[in-house]
C-alpha positions, 0 to 999 in steps of 0.5 A: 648628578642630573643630566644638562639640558637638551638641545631643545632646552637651550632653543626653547630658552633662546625662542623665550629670549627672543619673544620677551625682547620683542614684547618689550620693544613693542610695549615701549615703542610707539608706532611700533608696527608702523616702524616695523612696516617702515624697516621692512620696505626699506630692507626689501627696497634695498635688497631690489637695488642690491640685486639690479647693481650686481645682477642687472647693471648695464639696465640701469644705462638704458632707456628703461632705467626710469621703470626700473626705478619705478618698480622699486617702490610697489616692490619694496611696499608689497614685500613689506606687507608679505613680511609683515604678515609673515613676523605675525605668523611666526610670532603666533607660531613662537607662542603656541610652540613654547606652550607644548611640551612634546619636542615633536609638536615643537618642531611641527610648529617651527616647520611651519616657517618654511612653509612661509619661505616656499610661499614668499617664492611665489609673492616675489615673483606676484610682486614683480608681475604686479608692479611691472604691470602697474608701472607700464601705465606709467611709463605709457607702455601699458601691458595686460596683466595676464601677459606680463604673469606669461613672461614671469612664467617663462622665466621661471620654467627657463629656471627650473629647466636649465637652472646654470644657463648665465641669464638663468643664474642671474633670475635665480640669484635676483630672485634669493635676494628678493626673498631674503626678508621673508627667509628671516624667520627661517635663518633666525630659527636654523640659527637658533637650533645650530646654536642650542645644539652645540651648547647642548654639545659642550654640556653634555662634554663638560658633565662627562668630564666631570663624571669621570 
């Protein structure tokens, strides 16, 4: 009787699975990647707004609500290219990780999403820097760029060094949904490895049942 597949079987599978519905949307789909860029900037304009009501609130009754409102729309663009050039990456990564065949290389390639999930910490926060120094023209309070990058820079070394502290926790938490489109690629990946790990699982249990 052979032996069931392996955990990296059933991922390797699943990664193949996933590849081919994606080749196939996007041979039928016209505008294919406009609408893809159009779906990522209305999930990061939705994660900002999400993040300011739960987080933020009482900024929104202030007289600064008009450049809250205005910084959405550079945020949700900016994230959009980020996420973008992150699915590309992943896609070529998927590619070149189904084509070896050494579980070792495989997981090296994967390990690249986090990577991107380390880089996409620092676009949140250049995105943030950049539109907020953008819409102050705007809303004629100019700022110097290289201020407005020694306020975020502040807040993340107040973060990192009294990471509990009540309005610390709510940059943290800002910042996590912010970061939650560029994640994806990561989630769905751990998803996949967990999944294919506990069918191997039930494989092995159900071929030891039957042997015995």
């Amino acid at each position: 009787m052979k032996n069931p597949p392996l955990a990296f079987d059933y991922w390797r599978q699943s990664l193949k699975h996933f590849l081919e519905i994606f080749e196939g949307a996007r041979g039928t789909t016209r505008y294919f990647y406009v609408k893809v860029f159009a779906a990522f900037a209305l999930l990061n304009f939705a994660c900002y707004w999400w993040a300011l009501i739960t987080a933020y609130r009482k900024l929104l009754f202030t007289e600064e609500r008009l450049e809250f409102f205005l910084i959405s729309f550079p945020v949700g663009i900016l994230g959009a290219v980020f996420d973008c050039l992150s699915l590309l990456v992943t896609l070529y990564i998927i590619r070149r990780a189904l084509s070896t065949r050494s579980n070792l290389k495989y997981m090296s390639y994967l390990s690249i999403d986090i990577v991107i999930a380390v880089l996409a910490t620092f676009w949140v926060l250049f995105v943030f820097m950049f539109s907020g120094w953008l819409v102050s023209f705007i809303v004629a309070q100019p700022e110097s760029l290289p201020g407005r990058a020694n306020l975020y820079q502040g807040r993340v070394y107040d973060a990192l060094s009294n990471p509990f502290a009540s309005g610390n926790l709510r940059n943290i938490y800002f910042g996590v949904i912010m970061g939650a489109s560029a994640l994806l690629p990561t989630l769905v990946h751990a998803g996949m490895a967990g999944w294919s790990v506990m069918r191997a699982g039930a494989a092995w249990t159900r071929a030891k049942t039957q042997r015995s």
